[in-house]
C-alpha positions as CSV (number, residue, x, y, z in Angstrom):
1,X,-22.9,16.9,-19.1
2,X,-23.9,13.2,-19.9
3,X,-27.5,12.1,-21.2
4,X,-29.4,10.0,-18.9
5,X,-31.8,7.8,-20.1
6,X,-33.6,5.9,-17.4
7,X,-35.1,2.4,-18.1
8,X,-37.5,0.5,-15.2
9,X,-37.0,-2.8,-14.9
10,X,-38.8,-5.0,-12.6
11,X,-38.7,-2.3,-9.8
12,X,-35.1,-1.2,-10.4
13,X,-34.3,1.6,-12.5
14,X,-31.5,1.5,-14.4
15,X,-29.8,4.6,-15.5
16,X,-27.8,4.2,-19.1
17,X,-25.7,6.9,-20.2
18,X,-25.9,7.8,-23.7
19,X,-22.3,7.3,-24.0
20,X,-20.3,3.8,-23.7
21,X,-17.5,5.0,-21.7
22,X,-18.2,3.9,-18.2
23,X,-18.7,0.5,-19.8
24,X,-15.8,0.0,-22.1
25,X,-13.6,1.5,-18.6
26,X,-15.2,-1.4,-16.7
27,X,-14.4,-3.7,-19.6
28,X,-10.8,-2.6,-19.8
29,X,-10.2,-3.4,-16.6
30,X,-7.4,-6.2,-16.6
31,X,-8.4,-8.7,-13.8
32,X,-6.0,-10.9,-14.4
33,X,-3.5,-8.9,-12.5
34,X,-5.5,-9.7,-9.5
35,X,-4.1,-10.1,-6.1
36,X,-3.2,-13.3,-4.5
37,X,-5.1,-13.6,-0.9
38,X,-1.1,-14.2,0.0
39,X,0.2,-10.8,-1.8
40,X,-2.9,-8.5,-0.4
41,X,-2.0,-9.5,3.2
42,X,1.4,-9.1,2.5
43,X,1.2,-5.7,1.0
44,X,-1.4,-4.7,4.3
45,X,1.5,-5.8,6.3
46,X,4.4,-3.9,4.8
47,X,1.8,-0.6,4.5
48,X,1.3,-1.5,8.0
49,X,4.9,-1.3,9.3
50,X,5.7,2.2,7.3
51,X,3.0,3.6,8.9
52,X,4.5,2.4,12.2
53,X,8.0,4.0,10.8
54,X,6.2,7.0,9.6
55,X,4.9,7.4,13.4
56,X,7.8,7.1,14.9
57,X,10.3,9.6,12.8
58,X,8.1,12.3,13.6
59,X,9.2,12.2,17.3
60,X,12.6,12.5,16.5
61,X,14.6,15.7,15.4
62,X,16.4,14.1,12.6
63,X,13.0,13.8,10.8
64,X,13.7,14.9,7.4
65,X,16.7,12.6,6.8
66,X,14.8,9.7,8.3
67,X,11.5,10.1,6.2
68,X,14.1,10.4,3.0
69,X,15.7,7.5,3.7
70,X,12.4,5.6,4.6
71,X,10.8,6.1,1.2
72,X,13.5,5.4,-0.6
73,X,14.1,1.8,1.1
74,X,10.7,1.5,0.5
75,X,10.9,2.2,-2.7
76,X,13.6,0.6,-4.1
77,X,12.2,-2.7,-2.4
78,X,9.0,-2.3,-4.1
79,X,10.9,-3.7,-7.4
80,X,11.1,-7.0,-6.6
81,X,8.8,-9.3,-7.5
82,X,9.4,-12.5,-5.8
83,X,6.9,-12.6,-2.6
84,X,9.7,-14.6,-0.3
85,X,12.2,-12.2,-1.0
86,X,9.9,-9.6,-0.6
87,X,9.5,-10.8,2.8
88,X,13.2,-11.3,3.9
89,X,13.6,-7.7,2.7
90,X,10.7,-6.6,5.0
91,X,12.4,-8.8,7.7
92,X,15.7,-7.4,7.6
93,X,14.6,-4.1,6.9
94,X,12.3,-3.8,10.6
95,X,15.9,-5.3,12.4
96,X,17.4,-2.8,11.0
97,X,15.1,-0.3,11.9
98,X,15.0,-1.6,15.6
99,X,18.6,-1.2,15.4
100,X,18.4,2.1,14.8
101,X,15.7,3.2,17.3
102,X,17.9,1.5,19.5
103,X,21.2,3.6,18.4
104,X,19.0,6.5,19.0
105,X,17.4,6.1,22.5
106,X,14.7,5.5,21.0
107,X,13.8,1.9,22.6
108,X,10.3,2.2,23.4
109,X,9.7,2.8,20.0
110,X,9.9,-0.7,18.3
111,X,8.5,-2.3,15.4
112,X,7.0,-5.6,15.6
113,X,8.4,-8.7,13.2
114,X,4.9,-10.1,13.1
């Protein structure tokens, strides 16, 4: 259990632990990896899509082979780096998805391109 010293100063208390840790982890941090406004709502959007996936394969009986090949498109797109190509593989990725809700009578479930 951590020391607490507490220090008043002009009507706010501070509390300062007797160990450095919380402020060399703060320090640490490396903000120069950042998000781009661009890249968060990007990243929102694809989160928002497998979600919409995830939502969908649980209606259907092939569930397990669905969710398995899901992640692992997902995954394996998750190594690129380049945000346009990023977002044709997020593009052709829903088509094919629509494609295949389609294949499987599935059409009132689609996934938007927005």
């Amino acid at each position: 259990m951590k020391m607490a010293k507490i220090i008043q100063v002009n009507r706010l208390i501070i509390r300062q632990f007797s160990s450095n840790t919380s402020l060399q982890a703060f320090k640490s941090r490396n903000f120069d990896k950042a998000l781009s406004l661009e890249e968060f709502m990007f990243r929102a959007k694809v989160k928002s899509t497998y979600r919409k996936l995830i939502r969908i394969i649980y209606r259907t009986h092939e569930r397990e082979e669905l969710l398995r090949y899901a992640k692992h498109e997902f995954t394996m797109s998750n190594q690129v780096s380049d945000l346009s190509q990023r977002r044709y593989l997020l593009n052709d990725g829903v088509n094919k998805i629509n494609q295949m809700l389609a294949m499987m009578n599935l059409q009132g479930s689609k996934i938007s391109n927005d």
